[in-house]
C-alpha positions as CSV (number, residue, x, y, z in Angstrom):
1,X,40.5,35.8,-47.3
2,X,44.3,35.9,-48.0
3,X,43.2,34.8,-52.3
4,X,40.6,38.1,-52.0
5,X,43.4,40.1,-50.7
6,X,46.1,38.5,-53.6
7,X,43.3,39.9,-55.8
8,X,42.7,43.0,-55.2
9,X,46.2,44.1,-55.6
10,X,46.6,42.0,-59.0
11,X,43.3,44.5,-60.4
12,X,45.2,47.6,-59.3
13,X,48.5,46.9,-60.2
14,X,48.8,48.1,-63.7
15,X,52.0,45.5,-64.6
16,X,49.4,42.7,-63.7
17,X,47.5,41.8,-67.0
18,X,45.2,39.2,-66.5
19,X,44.2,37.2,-63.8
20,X,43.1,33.5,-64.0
21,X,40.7,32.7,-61.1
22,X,40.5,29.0,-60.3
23,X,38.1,27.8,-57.3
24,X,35.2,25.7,-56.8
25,X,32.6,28.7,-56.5
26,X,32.0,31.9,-58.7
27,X,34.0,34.7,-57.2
28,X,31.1,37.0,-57.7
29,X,32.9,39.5,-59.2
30,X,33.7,41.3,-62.7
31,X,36.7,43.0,-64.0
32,X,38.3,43.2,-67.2
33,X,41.5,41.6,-65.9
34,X,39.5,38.8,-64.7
35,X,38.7,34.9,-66.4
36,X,37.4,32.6,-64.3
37,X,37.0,29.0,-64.2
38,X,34.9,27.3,-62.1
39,X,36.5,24.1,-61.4
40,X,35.0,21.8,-58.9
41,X,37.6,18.7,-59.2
42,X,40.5,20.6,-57.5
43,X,42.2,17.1,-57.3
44,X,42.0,16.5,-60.9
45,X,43.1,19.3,-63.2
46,X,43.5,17.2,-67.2
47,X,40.2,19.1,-68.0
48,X,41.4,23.0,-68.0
49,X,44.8,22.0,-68.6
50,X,45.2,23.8,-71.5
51,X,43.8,26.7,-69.8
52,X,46.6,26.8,-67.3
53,X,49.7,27.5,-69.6
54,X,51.2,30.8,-70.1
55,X,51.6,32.6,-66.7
56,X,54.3,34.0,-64.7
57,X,52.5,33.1,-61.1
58,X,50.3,31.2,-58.9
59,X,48.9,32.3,-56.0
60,X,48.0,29.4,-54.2
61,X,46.0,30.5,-51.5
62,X,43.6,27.6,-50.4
63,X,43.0,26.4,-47.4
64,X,41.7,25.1,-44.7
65,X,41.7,24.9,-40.7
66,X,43.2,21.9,-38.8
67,X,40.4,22.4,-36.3
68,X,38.6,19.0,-35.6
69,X,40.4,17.1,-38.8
70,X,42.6,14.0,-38.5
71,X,45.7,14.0,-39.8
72,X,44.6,11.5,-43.3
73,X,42.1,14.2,-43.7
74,X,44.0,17.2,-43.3
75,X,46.5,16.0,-45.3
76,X,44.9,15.3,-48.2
77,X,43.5,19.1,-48.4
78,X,46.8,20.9,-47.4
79,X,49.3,18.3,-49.1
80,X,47.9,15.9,-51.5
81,X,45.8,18.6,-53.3
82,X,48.1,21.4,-52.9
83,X,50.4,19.5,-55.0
84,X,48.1,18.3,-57.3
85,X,48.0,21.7,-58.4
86,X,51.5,22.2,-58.6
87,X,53.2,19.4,-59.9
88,X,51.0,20.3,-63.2
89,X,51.9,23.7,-63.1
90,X,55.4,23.1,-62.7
91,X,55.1,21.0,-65.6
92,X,53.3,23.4,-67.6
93,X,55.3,26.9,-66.7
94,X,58.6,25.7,-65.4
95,X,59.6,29.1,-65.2
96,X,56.9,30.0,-63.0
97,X,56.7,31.7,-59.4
98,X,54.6,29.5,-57.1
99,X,53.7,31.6,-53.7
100,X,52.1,29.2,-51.6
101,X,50.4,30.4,-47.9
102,X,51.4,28.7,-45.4
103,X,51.5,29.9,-41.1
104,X,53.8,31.2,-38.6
105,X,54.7,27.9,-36.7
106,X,55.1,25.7,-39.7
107,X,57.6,22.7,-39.2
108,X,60.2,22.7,-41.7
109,X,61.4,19.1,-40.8
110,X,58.0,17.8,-41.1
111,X,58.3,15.3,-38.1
112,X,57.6,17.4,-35.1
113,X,54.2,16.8,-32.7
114,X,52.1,19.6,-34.1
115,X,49.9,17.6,-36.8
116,X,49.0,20.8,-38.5
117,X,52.6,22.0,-38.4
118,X,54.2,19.0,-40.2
119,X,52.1,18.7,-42.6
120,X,52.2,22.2,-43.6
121,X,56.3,21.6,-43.3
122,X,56.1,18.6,-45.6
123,X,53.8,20.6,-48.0
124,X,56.4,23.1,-47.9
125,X,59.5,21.1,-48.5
126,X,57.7,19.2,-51.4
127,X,56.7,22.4,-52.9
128,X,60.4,23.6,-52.5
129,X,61.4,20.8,-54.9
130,X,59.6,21.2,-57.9
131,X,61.4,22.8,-60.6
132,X,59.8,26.5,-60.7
133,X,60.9,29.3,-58.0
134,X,58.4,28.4,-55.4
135,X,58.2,30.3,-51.9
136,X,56.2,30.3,-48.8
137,X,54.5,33.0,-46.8
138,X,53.9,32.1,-43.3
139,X,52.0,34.9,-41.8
140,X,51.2,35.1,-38.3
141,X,47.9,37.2,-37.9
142,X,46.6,38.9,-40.6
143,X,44.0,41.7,-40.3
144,X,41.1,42.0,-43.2
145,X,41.1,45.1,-45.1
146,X,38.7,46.9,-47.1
147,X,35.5,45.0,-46.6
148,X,37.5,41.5,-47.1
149,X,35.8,39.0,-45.5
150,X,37.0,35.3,-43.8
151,X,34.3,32.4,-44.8
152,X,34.7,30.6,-41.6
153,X,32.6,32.0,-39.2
154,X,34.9,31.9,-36.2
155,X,37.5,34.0,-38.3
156,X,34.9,36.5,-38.6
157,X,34.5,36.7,-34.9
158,X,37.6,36.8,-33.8
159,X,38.1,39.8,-36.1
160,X,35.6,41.7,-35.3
161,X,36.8,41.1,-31.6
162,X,40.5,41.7,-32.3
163,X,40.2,44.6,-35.0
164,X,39.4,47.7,-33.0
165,X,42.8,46.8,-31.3
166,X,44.6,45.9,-34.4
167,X,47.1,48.6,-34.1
168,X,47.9,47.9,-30.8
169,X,48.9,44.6,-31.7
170,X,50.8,45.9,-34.6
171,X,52.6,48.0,-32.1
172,X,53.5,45.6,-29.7
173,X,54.5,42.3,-31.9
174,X,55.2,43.9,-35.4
175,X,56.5,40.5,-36.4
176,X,53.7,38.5,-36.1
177,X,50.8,40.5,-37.9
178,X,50.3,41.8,-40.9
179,X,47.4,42.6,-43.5
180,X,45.4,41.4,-46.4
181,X,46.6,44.1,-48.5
182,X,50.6,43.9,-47.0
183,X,50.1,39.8,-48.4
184,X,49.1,40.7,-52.2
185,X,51.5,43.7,-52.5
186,X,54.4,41.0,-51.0
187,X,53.5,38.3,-53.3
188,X,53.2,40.8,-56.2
189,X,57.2,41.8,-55.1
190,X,58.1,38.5,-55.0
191,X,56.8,37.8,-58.7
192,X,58.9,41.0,-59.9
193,X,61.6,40.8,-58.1
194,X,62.2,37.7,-56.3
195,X,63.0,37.2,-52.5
196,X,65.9,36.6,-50.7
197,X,64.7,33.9,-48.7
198,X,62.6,30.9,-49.8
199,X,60.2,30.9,-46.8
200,X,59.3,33.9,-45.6
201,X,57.7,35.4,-42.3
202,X,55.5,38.2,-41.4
203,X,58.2,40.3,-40.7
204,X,59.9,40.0,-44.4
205,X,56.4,39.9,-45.9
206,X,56.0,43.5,-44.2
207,X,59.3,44.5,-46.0
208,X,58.3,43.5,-49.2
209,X,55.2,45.1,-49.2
210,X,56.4,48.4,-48.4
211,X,58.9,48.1,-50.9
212,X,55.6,48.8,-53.4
């Protein structure tokens, strides 16, 4: 949900020229700005190698739910291939920006209770390492825009439950929502301009995206 967002401001930003899509499935749509690969190893990237040189960002916006995982499994989605990815692009493009999604709640020392929270913290912190300029978004919740869809089921539910009342919510706790379109016009800030802070909340990710 949060990549279609990313997206759809990289198309209609004119300072954006092309946009390398990486996933497992099509994306199902066409635009001039657009390649695509279709990769379905996201482990294992020595085939498109090559392919990966030569950009100013990644995106990374994959992921996945904590919901009725152990910790071994979860892990090796949110850490294992998360870094997969971007040891080789911080190999590739050390002068890279690396904008990696995270969540509101994540544990920066990566040893508190909450399974999904240190992991995500130890994710975080490894990312933080690597030698590009790599920062984390940790949104709260984030409201669906213009026909974007989640792919979990549940998601979809709970927002079409919680949107009618979106901006009540935005009202009352301004810091911990946000949109699919305030996330891609942030990250696209972040790329031009840089951030202040390395790990960012909703609440700086609003800032940045009315800064567009």
């Amino acid at each position: 949900m949060v990549g279609q967002g990313a997206l759809r401001e990289c198309l209609a930003d004119p300072e954006v020229e092309r946009v390398l899509a990486v996933g497992r499935s099509e994306l199902g749509q066409a635009h001039q700005k657009i390649r695509e690969i279709v990769h379905k190893n996201l482990f294992d990237f020595i085939d498109i190698e090559i392919e990966l040189q030569g950009y100013d960002a990644c995106f990374f916006c994959l992921g996945v739910s904590s919901a009725g995982m152990n910790e071994p499994d979860y892990r090796r989605v949110t850490y294992n291939l998360t870094l997969a990815a971007a040891r080789l692009l911080a190999n590739l493009n050390p002068n890279m920006t690396f904008i990696y999604v995270s969540g509101m709640g994540t544990d920066s020392t990566g040893r508190g209770r909450s399974m999904w929270a240190r992991v995500k913290g130890q994710t975080e912190n490894a990312l933080l390492a690597l030698p590009f300029k790599a920062y984390m978004f940790r949104p709260g919740f984030i409201q669906p825009l213009h026909g974007i869809r989640s792919k979990t089921l549940s998601y979809r539910i709970l927002y079409a439950i919680v949107g009618p009342i979106y901006p009540i919510l935005r009202a009352l706790f301004p810091k911990y929502v946000t949109t699919t379109e305030e996330m891609g016009k942030a990250m696209l800030q972040v790329v031009k301009n840089g951030g202040a802070n390395r790990v960012l909340e909703s609440q700086d990710i609003h800032r940045l995206a009315m800064m567009d």
